[in-house]
VOKOL-250725 format. One record per residue (C-alpha): z negated, y, x; residue in one letter. Coordinates in steps of 0.05 Angstrom, whole numbers, plus 5000, padded with zeros to 4 digits. Each point is the difference from the previous one (the first is absolute). Example, Ala and Ser with C-alpha at 12.3 -4.5 7.8 and 13.67 -1.06 7.14 Angstrom:
2
484449105246a501350695027s
% end
This chain:
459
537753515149x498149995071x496249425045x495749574972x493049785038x497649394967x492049965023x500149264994x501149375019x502249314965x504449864954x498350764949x502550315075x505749494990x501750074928x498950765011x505850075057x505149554952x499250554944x501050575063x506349565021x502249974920x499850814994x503350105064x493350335024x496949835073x494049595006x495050035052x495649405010x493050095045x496849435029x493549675052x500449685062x499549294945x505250204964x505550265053x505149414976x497949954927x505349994946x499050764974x501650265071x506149584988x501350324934x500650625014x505050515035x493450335054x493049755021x494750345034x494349635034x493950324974x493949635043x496449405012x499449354954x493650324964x501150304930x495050525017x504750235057x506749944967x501449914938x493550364976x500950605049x501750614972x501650305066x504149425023x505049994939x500050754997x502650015069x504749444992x503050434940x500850595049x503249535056x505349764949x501750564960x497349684936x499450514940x496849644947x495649395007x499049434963x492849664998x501849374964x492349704978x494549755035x497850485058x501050644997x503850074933x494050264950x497250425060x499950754980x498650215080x505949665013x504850344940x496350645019x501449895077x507449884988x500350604951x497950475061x504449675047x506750164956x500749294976x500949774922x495249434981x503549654954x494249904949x495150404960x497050665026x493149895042x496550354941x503049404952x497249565048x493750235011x497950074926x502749254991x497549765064x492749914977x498649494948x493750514968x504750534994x505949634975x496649724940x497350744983x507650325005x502349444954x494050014950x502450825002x508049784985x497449574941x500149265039x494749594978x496049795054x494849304993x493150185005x496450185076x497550535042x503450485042x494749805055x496650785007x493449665025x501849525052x493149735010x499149294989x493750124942x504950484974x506249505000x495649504975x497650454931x507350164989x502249275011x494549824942x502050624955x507749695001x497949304987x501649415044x503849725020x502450615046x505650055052x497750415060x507450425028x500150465075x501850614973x505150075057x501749285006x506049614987x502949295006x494349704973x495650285056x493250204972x499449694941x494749544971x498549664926x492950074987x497549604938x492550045003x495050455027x498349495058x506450015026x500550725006x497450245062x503749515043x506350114972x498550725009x499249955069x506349555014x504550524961x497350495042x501949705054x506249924984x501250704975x497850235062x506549835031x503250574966x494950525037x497450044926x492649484976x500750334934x499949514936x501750064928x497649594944x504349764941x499349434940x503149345025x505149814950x500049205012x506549644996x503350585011x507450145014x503750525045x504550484975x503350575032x505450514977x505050225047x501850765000x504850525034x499050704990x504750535033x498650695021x504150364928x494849704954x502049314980x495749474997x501449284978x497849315003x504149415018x496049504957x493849605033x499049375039x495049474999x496249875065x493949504974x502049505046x494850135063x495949715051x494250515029x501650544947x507350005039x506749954966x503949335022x505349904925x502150674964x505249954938x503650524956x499750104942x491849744992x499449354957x497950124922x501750855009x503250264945x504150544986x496150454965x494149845060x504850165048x501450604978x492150214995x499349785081x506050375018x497550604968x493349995028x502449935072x504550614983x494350434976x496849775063x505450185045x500550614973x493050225002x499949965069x507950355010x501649345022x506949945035x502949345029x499149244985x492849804983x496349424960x494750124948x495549354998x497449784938x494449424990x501549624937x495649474949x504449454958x502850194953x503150555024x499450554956x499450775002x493149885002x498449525050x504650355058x496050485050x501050495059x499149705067x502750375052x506450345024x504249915059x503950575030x505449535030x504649474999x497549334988x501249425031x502549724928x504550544981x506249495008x498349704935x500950574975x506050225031x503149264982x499250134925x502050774996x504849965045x498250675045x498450055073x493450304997x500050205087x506850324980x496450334949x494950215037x503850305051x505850404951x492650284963x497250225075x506750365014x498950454931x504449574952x498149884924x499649394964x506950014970x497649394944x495150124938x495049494982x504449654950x505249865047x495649525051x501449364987x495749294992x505149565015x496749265007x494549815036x497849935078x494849755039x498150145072x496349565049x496850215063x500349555060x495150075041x497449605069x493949724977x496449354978x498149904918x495849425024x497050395039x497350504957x506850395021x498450105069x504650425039x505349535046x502150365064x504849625036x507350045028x505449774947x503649545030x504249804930x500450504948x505149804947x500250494929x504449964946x506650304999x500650634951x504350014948x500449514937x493350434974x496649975065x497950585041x496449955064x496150575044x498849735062x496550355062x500549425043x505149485025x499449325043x497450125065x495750604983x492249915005x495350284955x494450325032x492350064976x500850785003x504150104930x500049694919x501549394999x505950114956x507149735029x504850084942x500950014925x503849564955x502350244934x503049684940x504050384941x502349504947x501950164918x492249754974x494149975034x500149225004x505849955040x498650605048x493949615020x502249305004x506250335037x494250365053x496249285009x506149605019x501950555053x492549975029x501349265003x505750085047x496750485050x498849615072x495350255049x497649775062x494250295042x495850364948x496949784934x503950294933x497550204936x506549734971x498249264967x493050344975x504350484957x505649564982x494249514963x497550674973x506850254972x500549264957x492149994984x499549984925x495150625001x506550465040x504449674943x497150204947x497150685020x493349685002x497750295070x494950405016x498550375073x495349445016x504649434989x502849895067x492949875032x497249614944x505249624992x501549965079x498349285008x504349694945x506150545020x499649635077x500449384979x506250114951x502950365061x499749425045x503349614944x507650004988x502850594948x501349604933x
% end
């Protein structure tokens, strides 16, 4: 296949150009004036400077990276996530220019772009959906009557948000218009104030299903991951397979992404998110959202079935077909992914700018994998996530892949910016992680006693 322009930064632009350098394919890495030195300029064989330190005028410009493609001869491009990479204008904008986005058609985006519209295609496909209101009057007296009709508690969801943006748990009728307002706010950040209502399931768990469709018709699931772990309704501890799943449940998730997928001609990588109630059961699993991308977790994934899902991605973009059925896709043990980012848990997980003068991670191998954007020496600006790396951990049982995941946390040094590391070591060996007792508000409600076992030595 021909040149490969990877419209991101970090360590996806990273991990993208070692796939590229795999397949004998060349990678094209853009960056900003901030990141001129960074590792995933490094990483791959071309770079094109593509504007100023701004996100807005670089890596959010659709001109910018269009032109950069034209300036290095790149034929297909790769959006990674984050940014641009669930932007139909921008899949749409490469189509006309001759370029193959690798991902889903604009139209697959669009009609799985907006929350309202989402939850309508899958009640269509047969996915059960939890109770709400597709937000059709977005007055605040008629918010408030469809907030009642559901039954509080309520969750109030941007209709084009995402990452947590926009979203607000509502559980009385006082509290509404205030939280209205902030999730407005919020969703406003997305050039779109629209809401959605929806029953809050408390104590609930995430669970999303990874699939890959190609262009010939197949669709398939590569089993789902648990991403309950969170702090501000974003992932920071993701794990394949999900805690208490079984098989026959599995099966039932994976086939409702697929009908999903292919209600919407869905070709690509993608995540169908479901919200799930203990115990999990047929019943008490529901339709969240889908995301027309690669995930920041999919190397959990990747550690148990054993497939390079960028690889994948780009053989499916050049016209190939899956050349495995659904019974041949592994679930070989279990791993678990932590993100590391710069910020401060005690702190209420404040970002931590700063130049990193010591950045020591843990060697790969031995059941360790580690995706890192950054090295010693770099500094991480205010401008981008405040994600440096992931560490993941594939073991036989679950228990061992995440006691083998909090001793490699405990060996990370850094100097110069707060890490997340200690915070999510103590949540790894919490007896709630252990025994699948989590729920997506356990990190900040138990945030105070996780600290103090992190400034502790590891038993």
């Amino acid at each position: 296949m021909g040149p490969v322009l990877i419209a991101n930064r970090g360590e996806i632009a990273a991990r993208i150009a070692r796939t590229c350098r795999k397949m004998g394919v060349r990678s094209i890495a853009v960056f900003s004036d901030a990141d001129a030195g960074a590792l995933h300029v490094e990483a791959a064989d071309h770079a094109e400077r593509i504007g100023p330190a701004h996100p807005r005028e670089s890596y959010l410009s659709i001109p910018a990276l269009l032109d950069a493609a034209e300036r290095s001869g790149a034929r297909f491009v790769h959006p990674g996530y984050g940014f641009l990479s669930e932007n139909a204008e921008f899949a749409e904008a490469c189509r006309h220019a001759g370029l193959t986005f690798i991902g889903p058609s604009p139209e697959a985006i669009r009609a799985m772009g907006g929350k309202a519209a989402a939850r309508l295609i899958a009640q269509e496909a047969g996915v059960a959906c939890l109770p709400g209101d597709p937000g059709a009057d977005q007055s605040e007296d008629g918010l408030s009557a469809a907030a009642a009709r559901i039954g509080y508690p309520v969750m109030i969801k941007a209709i084009g948000g995402g990452g947590g943006r926009g979203m607000r748990r509502v559980r009385s009728p006082e509290e509404f218009s205030a939280a209205l307002a902030a999730a407005r706010r919020e969703a406003a950040i997305f050039g779109d104030d629209r809401v959605m209502l929806e029953k809050l399931v408390e104590s609930a768990r995430h669970i999303e299903v990874q699939i890959i469709a190609d262009s010939h018709g197949h669709v398939l699931h590569l089993h789902e991951r648990d991403c309950t772990l969170q702090r501000r309704h974003q992932k920071l501890v993701e794990e394949c397979p999900a805690p208490g799943m079984s098989a026959e449940l599995r099966a039932e998730l994976g086939r409702r992404a697929c009908a999903l997928a292919r209600a919407v001609n869905y070709v690509g990588a993608g995540t169908v998110e479901f919200i799930a109630a203990a115990p999990l059961t047929v019943d008490s699993i529901w339709f969240m959202e889908m995301n027309t991308r690669l995930q920041v977790e999919h190397p959990v994934t990747e550690m148990v079935t054993g497939l390079d899902l960028v690889e994948w991605q780009l053989r499916i973009a050049a016209g190939e077909a899956l050349p495995f059925t659904q019974d041949q896709i592994r679930l070989d043990g279990h791993a678990v992914e932590a993100r590391l980012c710069a910020e401060d848990p005690s702190k209420n997980f404040f970002p931590s700018p700063g130049r990193l003068a010591v950045l020591e991670l843990p060697a790969e191998g031995q059941g360790l994998r580690v995706d890192a954007g950054v090295r010693s020496g770099d500094t991480v600006t205010p401008y981008y996530d405040s994600m440096l790396a992931k560490v993941v951990a594939h073991a036989p049982t679950r228990a061992q892949a995440l006691a083998r995941l909090a001793e490699a946390l405990d060996a990370i040094r850094v100097e110069g910016v707060k890490l997340n590391a200690g915070f999510l070591a103590a949540a790894l060996r919490s007896a709630e992680m252990r025994e699948g007792r989590m729920d997506t508000g356990f990190l900040e409600a138990a945030r105070k006693t996780l600290l103090e076992a992190a400034l502790k030595e590891p038993a």
